[in-house]
PAMAR-933003 format. One record per atom (N, C-alpha, C): x, y, z; residue in one letter. Coordinates in steps of 0.001 Angstrom, whole numbers, plus 500000, padded with zeros to 6 digits. Atoms other than C-alpha are relative to their C-alpha. Layout:
# residues N
XYZA ...
This chain:
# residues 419
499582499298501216X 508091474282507837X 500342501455500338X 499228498622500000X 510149477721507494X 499122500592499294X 500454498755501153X 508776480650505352X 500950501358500388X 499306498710500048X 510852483836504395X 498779500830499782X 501302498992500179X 508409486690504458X 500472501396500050X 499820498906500503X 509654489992502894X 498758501018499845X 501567498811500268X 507143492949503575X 501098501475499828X 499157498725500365X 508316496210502008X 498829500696500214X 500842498795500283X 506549499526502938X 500792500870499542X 500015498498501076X 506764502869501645X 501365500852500874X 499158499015499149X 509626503826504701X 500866498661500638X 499642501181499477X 510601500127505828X 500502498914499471X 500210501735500337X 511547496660504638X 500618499492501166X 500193501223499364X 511353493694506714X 499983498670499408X 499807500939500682X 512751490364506278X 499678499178501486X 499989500371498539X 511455488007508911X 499720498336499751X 500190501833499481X 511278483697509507X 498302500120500486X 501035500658499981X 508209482023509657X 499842498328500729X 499932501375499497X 507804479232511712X 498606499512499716X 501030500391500366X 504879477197510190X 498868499503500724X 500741500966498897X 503353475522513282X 498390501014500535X 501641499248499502X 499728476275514664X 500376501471500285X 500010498312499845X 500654480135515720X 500953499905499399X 499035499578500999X 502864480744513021X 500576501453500581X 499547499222499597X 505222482580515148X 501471500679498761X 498852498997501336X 507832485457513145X 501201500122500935X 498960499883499459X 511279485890513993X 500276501229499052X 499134499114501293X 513066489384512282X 501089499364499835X 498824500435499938X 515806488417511037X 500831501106499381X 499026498525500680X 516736492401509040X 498580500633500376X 500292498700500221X 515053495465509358X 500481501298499660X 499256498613500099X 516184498619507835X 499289500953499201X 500988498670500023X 514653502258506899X 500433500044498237X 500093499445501344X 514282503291502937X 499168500856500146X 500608499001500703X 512858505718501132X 500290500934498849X 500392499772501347X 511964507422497719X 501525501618500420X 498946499268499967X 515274510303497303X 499649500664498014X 500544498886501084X 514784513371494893X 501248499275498826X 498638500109501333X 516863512726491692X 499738500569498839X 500628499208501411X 516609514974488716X 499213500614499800X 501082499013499388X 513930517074490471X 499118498992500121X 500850500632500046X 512086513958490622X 499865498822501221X 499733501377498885X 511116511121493524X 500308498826499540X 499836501105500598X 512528507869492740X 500499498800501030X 499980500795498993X 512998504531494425X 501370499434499027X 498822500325500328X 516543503182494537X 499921498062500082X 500475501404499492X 515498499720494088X 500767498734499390X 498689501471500072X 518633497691492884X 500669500349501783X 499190500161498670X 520352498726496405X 498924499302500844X 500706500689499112X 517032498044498146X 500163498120499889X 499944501377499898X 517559494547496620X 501102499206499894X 499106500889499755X 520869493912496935X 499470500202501220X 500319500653498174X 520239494330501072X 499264499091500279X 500953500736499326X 517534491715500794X 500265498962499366X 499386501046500391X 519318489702498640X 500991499312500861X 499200500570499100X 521912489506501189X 499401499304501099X 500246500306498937X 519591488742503564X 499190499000499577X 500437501627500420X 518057485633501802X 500912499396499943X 498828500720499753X 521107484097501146X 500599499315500939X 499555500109498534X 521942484201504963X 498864498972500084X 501214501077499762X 518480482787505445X 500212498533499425X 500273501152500556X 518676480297503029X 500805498892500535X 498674501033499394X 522571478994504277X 499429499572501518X 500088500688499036X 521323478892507621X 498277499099500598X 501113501121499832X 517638477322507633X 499346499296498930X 501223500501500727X 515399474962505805X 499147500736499021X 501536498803500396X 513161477825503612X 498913498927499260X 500679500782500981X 510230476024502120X 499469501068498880X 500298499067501285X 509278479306500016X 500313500982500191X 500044498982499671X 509758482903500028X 498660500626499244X 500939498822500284X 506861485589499440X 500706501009500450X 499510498064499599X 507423489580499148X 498466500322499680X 501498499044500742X 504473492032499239X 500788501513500057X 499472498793499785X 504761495684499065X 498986500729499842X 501444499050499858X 502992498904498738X 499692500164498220X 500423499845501412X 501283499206495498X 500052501160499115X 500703499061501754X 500798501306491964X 501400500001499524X 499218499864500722X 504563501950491663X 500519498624498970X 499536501319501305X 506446499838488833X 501626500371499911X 499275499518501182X 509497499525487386X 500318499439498566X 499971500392501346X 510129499034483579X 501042499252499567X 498395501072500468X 512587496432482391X 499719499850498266X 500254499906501580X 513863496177478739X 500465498874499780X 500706501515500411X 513990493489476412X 502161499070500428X 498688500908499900X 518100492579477751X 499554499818501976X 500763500009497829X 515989492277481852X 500708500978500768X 499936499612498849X 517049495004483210X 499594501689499778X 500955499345499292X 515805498220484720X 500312501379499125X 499516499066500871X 515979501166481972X 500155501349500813X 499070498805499549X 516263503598484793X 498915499579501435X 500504499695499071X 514867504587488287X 498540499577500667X 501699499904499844X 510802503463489533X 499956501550500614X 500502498800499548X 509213506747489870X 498993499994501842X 500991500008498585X 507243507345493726X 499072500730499695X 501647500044500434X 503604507316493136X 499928501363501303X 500532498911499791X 504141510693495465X 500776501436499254X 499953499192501327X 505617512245492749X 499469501098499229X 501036498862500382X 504063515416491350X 499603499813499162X 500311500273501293X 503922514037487935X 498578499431499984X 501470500334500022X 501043512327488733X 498867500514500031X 501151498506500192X 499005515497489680X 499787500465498501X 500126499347500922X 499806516827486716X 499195498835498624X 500479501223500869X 498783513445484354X 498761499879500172X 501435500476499138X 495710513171486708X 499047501177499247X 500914499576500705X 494179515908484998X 499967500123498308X 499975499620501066X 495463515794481617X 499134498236499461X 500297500889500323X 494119512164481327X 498374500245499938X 501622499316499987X 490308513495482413X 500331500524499166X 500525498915501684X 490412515547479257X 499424499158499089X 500188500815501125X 490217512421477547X 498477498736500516X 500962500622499768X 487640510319479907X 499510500413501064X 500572500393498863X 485283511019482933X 500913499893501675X 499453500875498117X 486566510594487135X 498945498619499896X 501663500532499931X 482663509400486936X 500528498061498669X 499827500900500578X 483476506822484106X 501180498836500071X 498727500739499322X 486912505774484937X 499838498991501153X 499980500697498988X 485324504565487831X 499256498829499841X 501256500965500256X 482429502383486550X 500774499376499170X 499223501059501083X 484872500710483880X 501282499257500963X 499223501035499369X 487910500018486579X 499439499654501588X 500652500096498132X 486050500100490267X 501055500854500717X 499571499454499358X 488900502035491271X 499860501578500598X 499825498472499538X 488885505553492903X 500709500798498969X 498923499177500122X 490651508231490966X 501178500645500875X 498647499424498868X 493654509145493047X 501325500325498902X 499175499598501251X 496607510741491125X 501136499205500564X 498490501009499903X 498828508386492863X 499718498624499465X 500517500930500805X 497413505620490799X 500699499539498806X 499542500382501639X 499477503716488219X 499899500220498526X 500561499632501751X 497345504378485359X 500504501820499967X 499297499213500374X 498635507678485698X 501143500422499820X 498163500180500292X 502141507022485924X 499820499674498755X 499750500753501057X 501542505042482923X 499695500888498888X 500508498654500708X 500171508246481155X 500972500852499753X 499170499384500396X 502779510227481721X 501262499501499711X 498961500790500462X 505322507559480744X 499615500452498348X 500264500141501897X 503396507568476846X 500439501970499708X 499869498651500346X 503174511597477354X 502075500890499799X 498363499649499265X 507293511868478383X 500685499181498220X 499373500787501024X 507829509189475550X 501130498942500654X 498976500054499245X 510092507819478532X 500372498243499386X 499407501118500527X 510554504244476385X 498963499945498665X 500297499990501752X 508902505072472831X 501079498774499053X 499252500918501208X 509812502343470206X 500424498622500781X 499430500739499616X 511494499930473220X 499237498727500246X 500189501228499713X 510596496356473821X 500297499958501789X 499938500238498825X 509664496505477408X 499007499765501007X 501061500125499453X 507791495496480415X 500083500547501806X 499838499103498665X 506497496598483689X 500133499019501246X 499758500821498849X 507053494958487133X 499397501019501111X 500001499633498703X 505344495926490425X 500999500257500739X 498471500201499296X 507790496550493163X 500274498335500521X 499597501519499718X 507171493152494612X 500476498950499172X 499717500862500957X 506745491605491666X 501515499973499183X 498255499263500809X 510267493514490290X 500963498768500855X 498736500766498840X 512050491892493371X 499930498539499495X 499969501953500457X 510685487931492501X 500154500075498521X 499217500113500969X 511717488638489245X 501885500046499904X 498396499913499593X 515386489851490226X 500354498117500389X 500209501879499771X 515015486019492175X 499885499009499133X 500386501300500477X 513460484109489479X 500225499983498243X 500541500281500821X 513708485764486316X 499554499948499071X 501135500385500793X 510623485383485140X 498789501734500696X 501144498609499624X 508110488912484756X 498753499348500239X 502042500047499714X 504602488482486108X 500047500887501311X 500476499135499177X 502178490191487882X 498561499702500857X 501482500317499361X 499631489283490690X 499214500781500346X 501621499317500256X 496012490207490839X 500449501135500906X 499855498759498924X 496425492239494122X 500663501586499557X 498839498253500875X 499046494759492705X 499757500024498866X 500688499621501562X 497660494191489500X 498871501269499763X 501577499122499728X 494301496037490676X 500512501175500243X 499282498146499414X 496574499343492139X 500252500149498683X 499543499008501325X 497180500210488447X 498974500455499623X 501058499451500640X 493486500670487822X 499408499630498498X 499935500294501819X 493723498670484188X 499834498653500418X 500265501316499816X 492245495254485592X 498324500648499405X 501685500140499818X 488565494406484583X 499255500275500511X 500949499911498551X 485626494748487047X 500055498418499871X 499881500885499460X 485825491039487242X 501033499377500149X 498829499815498983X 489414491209488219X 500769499013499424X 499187501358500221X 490931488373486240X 500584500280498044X 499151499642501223X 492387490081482975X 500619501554499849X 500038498492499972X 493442493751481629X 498836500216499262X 501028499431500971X 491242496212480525X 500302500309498860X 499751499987501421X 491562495752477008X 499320501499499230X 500862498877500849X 489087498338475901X 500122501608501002X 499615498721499667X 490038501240478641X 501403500300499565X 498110499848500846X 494063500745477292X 499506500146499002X 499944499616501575X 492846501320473829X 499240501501500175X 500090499156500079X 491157504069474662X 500869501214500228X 498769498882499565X 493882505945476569X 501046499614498739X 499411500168500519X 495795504756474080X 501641499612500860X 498643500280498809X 498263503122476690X 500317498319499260X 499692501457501117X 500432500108474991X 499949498911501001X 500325501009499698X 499285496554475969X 500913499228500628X 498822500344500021X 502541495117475065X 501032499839501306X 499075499558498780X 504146496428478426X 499632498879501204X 500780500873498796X 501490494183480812X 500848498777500055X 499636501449499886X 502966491017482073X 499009499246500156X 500967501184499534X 501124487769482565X 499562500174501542X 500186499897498479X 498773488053485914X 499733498752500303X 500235501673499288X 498627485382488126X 499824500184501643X 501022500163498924X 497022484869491413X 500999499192501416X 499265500410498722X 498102484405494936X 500131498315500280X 499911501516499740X 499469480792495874X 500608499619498773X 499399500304501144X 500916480614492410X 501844500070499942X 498682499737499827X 504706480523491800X 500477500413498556X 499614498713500407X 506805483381490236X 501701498769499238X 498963501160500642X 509886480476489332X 500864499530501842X 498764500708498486X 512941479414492242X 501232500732499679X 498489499340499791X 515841481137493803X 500878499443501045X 498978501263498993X 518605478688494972X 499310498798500165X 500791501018500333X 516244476011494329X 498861500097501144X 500758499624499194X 513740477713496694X 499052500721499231X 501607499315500789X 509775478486495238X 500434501405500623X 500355498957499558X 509300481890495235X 498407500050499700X 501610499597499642X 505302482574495937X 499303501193499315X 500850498396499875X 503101485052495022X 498528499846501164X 500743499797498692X 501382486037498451X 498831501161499143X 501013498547500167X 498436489079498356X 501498500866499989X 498766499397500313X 501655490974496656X 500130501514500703X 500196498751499389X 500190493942497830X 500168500468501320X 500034500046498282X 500625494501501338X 498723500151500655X 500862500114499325X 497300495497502282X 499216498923499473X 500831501413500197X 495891492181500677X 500763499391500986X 499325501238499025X 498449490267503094X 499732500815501295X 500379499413498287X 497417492226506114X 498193500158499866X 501645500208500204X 493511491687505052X 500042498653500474X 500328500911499657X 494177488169505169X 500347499186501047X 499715500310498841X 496085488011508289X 498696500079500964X 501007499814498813X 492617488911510018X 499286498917500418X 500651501083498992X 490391486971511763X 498511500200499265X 501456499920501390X 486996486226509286X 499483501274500370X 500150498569499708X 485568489638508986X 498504499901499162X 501280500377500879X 481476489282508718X 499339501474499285X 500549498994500667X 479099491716507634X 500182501152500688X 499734499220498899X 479201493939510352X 501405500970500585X 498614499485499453X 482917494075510778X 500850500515498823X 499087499483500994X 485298496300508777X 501448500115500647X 498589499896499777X 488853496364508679X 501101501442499869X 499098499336500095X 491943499121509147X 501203499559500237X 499160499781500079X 494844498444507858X 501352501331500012X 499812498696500186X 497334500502508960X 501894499966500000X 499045499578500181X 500576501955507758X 500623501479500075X 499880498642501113X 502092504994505361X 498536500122500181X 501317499948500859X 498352504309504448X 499035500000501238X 501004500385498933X 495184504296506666X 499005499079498883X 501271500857501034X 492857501322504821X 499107499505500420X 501457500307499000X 489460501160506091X 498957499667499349X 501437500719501153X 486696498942504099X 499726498713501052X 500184501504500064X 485404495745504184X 500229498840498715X 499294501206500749X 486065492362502278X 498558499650499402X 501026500844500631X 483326491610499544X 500235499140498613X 500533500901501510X 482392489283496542X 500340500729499009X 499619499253501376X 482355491536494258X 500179501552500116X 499102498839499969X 483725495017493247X 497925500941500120X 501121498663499810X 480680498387494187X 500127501078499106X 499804499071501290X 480582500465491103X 499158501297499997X 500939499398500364X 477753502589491660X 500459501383500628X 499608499256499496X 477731506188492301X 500367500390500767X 499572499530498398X 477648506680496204X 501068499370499944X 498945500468499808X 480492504315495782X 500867501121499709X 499222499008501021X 482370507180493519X 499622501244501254X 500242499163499806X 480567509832495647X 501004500262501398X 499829500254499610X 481972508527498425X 501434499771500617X 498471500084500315X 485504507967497429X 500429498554500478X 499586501433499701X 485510504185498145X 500483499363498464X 499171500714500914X 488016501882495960X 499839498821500123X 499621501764500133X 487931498081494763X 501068499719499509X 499070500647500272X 490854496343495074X 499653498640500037X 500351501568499610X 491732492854494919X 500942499743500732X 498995500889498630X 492852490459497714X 499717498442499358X 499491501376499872X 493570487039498447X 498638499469499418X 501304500801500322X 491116484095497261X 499023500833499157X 501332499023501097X 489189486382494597X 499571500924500274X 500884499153499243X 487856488863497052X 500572501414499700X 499126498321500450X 487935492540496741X 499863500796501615X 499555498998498893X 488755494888499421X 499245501523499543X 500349499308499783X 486235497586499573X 500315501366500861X 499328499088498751X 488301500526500877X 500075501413499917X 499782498807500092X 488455504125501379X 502030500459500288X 498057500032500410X 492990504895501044X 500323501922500483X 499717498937499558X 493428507541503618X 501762500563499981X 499034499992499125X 496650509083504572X 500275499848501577X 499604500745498696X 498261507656507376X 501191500230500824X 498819499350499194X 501278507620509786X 501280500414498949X 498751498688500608X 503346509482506720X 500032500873500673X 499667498603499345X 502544512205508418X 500460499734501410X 499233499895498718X 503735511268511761X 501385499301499632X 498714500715500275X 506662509087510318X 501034501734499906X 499402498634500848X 507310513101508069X 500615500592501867X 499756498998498914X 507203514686511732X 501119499241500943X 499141501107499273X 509312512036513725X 501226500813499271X 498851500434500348X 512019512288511019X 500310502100499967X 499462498211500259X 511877516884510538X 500184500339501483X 499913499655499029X 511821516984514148X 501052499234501334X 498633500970498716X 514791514417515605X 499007499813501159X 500791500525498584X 511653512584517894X 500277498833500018X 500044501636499652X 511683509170519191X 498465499666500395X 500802500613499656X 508185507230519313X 499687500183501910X 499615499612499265X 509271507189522747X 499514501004501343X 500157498424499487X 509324510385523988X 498472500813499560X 501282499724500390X 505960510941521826X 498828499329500841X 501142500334499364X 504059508687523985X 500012500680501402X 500138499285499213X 505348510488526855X 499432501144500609X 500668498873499864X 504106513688526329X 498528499966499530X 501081499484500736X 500847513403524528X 499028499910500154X 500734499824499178X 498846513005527324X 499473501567499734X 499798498290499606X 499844516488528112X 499507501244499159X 499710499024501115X 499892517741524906X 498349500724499507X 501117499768500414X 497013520028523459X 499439499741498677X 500697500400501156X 494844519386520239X 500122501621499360X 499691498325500750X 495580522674517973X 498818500162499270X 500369499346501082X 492905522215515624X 499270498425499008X 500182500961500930X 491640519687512924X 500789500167498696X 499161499982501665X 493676519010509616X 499359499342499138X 500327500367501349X 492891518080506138X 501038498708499875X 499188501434499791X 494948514543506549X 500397499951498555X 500200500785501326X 494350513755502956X 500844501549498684X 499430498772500680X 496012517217501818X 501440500250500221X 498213499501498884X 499517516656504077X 500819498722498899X 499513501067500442X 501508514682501328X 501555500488499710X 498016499234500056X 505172516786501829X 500877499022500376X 498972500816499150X 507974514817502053X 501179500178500232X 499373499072499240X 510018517511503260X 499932501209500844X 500621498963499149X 508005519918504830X 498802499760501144X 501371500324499617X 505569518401506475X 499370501070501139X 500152498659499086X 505840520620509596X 499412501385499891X 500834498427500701X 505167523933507776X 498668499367499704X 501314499957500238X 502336522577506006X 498990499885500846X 501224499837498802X 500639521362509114X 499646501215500811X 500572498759499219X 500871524729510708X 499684500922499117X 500903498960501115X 500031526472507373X 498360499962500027X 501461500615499884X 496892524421507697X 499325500624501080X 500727499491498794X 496392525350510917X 499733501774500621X 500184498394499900X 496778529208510307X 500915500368501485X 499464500129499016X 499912528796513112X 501551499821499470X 498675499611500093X 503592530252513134X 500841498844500962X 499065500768499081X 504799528419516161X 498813499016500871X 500329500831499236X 504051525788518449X 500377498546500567X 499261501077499095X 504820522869520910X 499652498851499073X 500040501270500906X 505692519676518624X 498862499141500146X 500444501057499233X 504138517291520732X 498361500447499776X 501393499709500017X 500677519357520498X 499918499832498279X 500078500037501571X 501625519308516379X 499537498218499663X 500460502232500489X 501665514788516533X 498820500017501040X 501363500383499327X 498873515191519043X 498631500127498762X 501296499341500161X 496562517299516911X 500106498888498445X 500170501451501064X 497591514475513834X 499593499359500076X 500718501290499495X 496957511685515394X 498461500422500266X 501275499659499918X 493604513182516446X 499590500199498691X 500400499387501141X 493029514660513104X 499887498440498955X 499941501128500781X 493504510959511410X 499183499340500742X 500883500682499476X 491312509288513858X 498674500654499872X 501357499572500152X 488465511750513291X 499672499704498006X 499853500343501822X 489542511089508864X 499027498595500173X 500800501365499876X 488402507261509925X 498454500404500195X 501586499773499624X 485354508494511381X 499038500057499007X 500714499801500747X 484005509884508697X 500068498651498310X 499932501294500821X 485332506646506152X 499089499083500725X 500926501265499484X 482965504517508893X 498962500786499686X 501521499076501079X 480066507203507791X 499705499544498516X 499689499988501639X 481119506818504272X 499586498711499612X 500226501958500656X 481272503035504104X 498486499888500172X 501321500152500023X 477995502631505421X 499068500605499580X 500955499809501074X 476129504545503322X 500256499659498712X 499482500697500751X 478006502785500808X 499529498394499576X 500810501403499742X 476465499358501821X 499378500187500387X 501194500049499119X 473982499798503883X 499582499464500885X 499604501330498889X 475186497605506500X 500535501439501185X 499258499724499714X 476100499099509543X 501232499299500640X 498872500354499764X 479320498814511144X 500471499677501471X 499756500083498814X 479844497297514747X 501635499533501025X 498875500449499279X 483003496186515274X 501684500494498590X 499078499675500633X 486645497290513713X 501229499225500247X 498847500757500118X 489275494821513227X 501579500698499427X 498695499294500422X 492759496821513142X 501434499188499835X 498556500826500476X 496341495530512012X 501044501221499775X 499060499567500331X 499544497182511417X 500800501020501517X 499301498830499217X 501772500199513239X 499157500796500873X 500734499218499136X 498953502139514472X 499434499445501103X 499869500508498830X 498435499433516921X 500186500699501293X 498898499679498784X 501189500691518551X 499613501452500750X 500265499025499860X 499727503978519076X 498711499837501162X 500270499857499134X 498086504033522149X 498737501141499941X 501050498987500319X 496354507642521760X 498862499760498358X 501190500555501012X 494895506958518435X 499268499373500090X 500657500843499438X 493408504103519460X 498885500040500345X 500809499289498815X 491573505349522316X 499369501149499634X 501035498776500570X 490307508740520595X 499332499152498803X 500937501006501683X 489183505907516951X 498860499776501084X 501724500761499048X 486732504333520226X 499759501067499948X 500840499085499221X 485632507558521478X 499608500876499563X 500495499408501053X 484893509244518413X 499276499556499680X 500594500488501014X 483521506573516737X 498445499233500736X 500729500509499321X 481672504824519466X 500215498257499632X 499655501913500525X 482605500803517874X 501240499658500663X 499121501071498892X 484440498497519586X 501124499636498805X 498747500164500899X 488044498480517952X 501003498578500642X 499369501171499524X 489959495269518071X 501013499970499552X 499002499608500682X 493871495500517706X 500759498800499928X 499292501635500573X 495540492170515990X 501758500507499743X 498362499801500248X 499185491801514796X 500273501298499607X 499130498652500685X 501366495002514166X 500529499865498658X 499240500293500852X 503141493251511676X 499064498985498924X 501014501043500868X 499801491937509900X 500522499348498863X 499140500371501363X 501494492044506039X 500781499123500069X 498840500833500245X 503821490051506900X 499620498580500628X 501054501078499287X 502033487725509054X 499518499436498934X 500925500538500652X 499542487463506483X 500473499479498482X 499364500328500925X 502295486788503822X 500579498474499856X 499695501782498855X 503595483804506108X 498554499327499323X 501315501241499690X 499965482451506411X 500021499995498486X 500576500604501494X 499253482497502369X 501345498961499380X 498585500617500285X 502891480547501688X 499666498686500847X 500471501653499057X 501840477864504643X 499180499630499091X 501047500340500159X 498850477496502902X 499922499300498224X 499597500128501564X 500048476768499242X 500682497918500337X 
């Protein structure tokens, strides 16, 4: 059996073959670069072009093999809004957006960080849906209209099928699921006074979204880091996972969602993944900032592993404070109280500076559970990173184990075989 397996990140999409057999080996069959483009002073995702290119590139797929299903995942919280004739009343906003800062505190006026958290399990983070969705009611940006919202993934298997819904996984990045993960929060939307009306029907991984060309479309762990959770290899008590992208995602996989304070104190988030489970995770920043520096500085990967032996460590950074997505450069040497300096020592002292961020998320978690932590099961891009790697051991002292690069998508494959 075939599988199409569409993984969209936050700087990437990937369209790649699935060959179903015992190592469910991947073939690419597209890759090409996106990203969120200012419009109207605002970030926005251009996401009819993103889907004509991937429309074209199913089509191809479909004429030339067998597909038995397609799945898409992507990165979570953003949306876009469709009205009541299906289609897209304007732009999805990028959850790095400033608007959200600004929503993020006008919404605390009205409830708690502290409470917010014990009613959805999620973290406060201002890149969080529920605050998009705040300053959608505050903007008035579809007052009176008959409309609904779509994930990005979920947007795309609608374009395919459709039909609006929304699975658990990316359901949970809005922050307006239950604590037992299988409806909305009815009673935190009435309080914010956020309209109901807008939610689509959720539905659960392994389920199907309708058919495009008489081909199921799937709903995988929609989210990307649910389909790169479940690409891993069983993950017991002991062992925690980093997913890694845009994002650094470093938890473990439990039963049920951790509500209690040190959880909050802590800054750990419940999401949901595949098979019911929640993803216990702390939602660092991640190689944005080396992607930001790659692209302000004309580098090649390349040439970065070449030097960064060599290169010196400037300093420690605030990782979780570098969210420019045009400056990134300045800010890191604003941070660092530093006019000039050799690039290569600027992605050195990152990469270091994000491997010591983990460190303290493997502190964090475990006083979080009370388990410690012996072994680290890694996935994604940072694989590829060689120095990171090697300073995560020698910081951390745990034995890091590095699985597929291309986990999400992998792990998008494996839930589509498995249906």
């Amino acid at each position: 059996m075939k599988y199409l397996a569409i993984d969209l990140g936050s700087s990437s999409a990937r369209v790649m073959l699935a060959d179903g057999s015992a190592d469910m080996s991947l073939t690419e069959l597209a890759r090409f670069p996106h990203s969120a483009s200012i419009v109207n002073g605002h970030y926005r995702w251009d996401i009819q072009r993103l889907f004509d290119k991937l429309k074209n590139e199913i089509n191809k797929a479909i004429a030339q093999y067998k597909i038995a299903s397609i799945g898409i995942c992507s990165w979570g919280v953003d949306y876009g809004v469709i009205d009541g004739n299906g289609d897209l009343i304007d732009m999805p906003y990028c959850y790095r957006d400033s608007r959200g800062e600004v929503m993020f505190n006008e919404l605390h006026k009205l409830i708690s960080k502290e409470e917010l958290f014990e009613l959805s399990g999620i973290y406060p983070n201002p890149i969080n849906t529920i605050y998009q969705l705040y300053a959608d009611k505050m903007e008035g940006r579809y007052t009176g209209k008959n409309v609904k919202i779509a994930m990005i993934a979920d947007l795309l298997a609608y374009y395919l099928t459709g039909n609006i819904r929304i699975e658990r996984s990316n359901a949970s990045t809005t922050g307006l699921l239950n604590l037992k993960g299988d409806d909305w929060n009815y009673d935190l939307l009435k309080r914010l006074d956020l309209r109901t009306d807008i939610l689509p029907k959720i539905i659960y991984d392994g389920e199907q979204y309708g058919e495009f060309c008489s081909v199921p479309v799937l709903a995988v762990g929609t989210h990307d880091t649910a389909s790169a959770i479940y690409a891993l290899e069983v993950l017991d008590n002991q062992t925690a996972f980093l997913a890694s992208g845009s994002w650094l995602l470093f938890g473990k996989v439990l039963d049920a969602p951790i509500c209690k304070p040190i959880a909050f104190e802590n800054r750990y988030t419940n999401e949901r993944i595949n098979d019911g489970k929640v993803s216990l995770l702390d939602n660092i920043n991640g190689l944005f900032i080396i992607q930001r520096l790659v692209s302000e500085n004309t580098l090649s990967y390349g040439e970065i592993d070449k030097h960064i032996d060599s290169a010196k460590i400037l300093g420690e950074l605030d990782v979780d404070k570098l969210m420019s997505q045009d400056n990134m450069t300045e800010d890191m040497k604003k941070q660092l109280g530093i006019k000039e300096c050799d690039i290569y020592d600027l992605v050195k002292t990152a990469y270091y500076s994000l491997a010591k961020r983990v460190v303290i998320a493997i502190e964090r978690l475990q006083q979080v559970t009370g388990q410690n932590i012996t072994t680290i099961v890694m996935t994604g891009g940072a694989t590829k990173a060689k120095y990171f790697v090697d300073t995560l051991k020698n910081l951390s002292k745990i034995a890091i184990i590095c699985t597929k690069s291309e986990g999400a998508t992998y792990g998008n494959a494996l839930r589509q075989s498995k249906v």
